[in-house]
N, C-alpha and C positions, 0 to 999 in steps of 0.2 A: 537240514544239514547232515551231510558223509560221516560216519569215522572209517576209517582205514586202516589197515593191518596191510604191511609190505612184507613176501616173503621171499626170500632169496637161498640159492644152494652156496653156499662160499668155499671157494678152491680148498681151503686150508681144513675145512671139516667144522669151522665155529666162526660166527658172525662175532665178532666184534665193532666196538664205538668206533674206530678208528676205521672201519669196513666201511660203516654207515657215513662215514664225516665226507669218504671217497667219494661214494655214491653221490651223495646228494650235492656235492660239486661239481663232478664231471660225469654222472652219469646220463647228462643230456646227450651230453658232443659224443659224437659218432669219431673223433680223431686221436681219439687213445688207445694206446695198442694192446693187444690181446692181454699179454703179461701181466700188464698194470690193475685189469680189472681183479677185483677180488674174489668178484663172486662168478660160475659159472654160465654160460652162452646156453641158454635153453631152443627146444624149438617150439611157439608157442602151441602148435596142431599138434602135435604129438601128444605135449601134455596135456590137451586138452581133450586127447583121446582118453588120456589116461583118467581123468577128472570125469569124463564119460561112464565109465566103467563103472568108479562110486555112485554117482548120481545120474542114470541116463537120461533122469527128465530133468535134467539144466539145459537150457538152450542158448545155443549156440550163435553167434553173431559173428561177422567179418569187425573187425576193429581197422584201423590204421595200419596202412603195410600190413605185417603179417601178423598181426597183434590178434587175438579171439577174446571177445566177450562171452562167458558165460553168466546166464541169468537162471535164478532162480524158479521155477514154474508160477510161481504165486508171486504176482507182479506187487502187491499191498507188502508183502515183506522187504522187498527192497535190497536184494542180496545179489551182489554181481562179483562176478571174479574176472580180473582185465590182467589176462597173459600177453606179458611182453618178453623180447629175447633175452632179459636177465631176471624173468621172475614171476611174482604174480602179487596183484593189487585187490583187494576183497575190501569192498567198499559195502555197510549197511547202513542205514539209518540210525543217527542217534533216539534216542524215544524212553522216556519214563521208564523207571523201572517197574515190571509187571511181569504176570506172566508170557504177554506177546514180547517182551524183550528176550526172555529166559529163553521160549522156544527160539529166536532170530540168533543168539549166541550161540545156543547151541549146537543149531547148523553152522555157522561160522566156526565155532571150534570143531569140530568133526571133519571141515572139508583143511583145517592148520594141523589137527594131529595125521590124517591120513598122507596129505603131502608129506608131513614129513616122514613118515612109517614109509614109504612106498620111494620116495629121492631125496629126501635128506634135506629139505627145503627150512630155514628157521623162519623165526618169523620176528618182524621189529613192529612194534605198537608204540606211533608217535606219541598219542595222547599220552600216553603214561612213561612212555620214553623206557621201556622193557622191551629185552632183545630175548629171546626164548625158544629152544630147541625144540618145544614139542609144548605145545601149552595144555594147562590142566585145568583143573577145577577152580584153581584160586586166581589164572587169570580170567576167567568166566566172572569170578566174581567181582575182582578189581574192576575188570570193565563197565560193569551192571552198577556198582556202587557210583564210578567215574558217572557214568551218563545220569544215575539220578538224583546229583548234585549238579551236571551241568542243563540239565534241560528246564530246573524254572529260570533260570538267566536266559535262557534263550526264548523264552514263551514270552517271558515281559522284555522283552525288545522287541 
């Protein structure tokens, strides 16, 4: 099982619930117009050049239309980031809490503070339903503590 972290730039300078409620209605349809969207029109290669520059050894994939998969080099950690035209998707594995979780957060928070230090990207964590400018230590931790409550319900299923 994924968890996910969505991160978006929003016109107005702050993500809000009401940003999010948009999103996740209409931000399938391709038929709403530029204005309505809240959040800014990325290009996914560019940022993905930029995502380059921090980590050169993430590799790189064609996605859907012009969407770029970047993958982490170490396939066992399970760390992908899916740039689409309004944002970017960082998907890890959920997994015990240990020290291989701690390292796996840790790159995941390093490539959410740098986005946003470098475009201004927030970042929204559905698991825990936190919208966050620049994440820290304590949602490393929220996360880490989330996953090692959720993962023995998941082992005995």
């Amino acid at each position: 099982m994924m968890y996910e972290i969505h991160l978006y730039v929003p016109k107005t300078g702050r993500l809000t619930p009401a940003m999010l409620d948009w999103l996740f209605q209409y931000g399938q349809s391709d038929d709403q117009p530029e204005q309505h969207w809240p959040v800014r029109k990325i290009r996914p290669k560019a940022l993905a050049r930029v995502m380059l520059r921090l980590d050169p050894d993430l590799l790189p994939l064609p996605g859907p239309g012009d969407d770029v998969e970047l993958h982490y080099p170490n396939e066992q950690l399970g760390v992908v980031l899916y740039v689409h035209e309004r944002g970017v998707i960082l998907f890890f594995p959920y997994m015990a809490y240990s020290v291989y979780s701690r390292l796996v957060l840790g790159i995941c928070y390093t490539y959410i503070r740098y986005l946003y230090d470098t475009v201004g990207f927030w970042s929204f964590d559905p698991q825990l339903n936190v919208i966050s400018f620049a994440d820290d230590y304590q949602s490393i931790e929220e996360t880490a503590l989330l996953m090692d409550r959720i993962m023995p319900r998941l082992l005995s299923s």
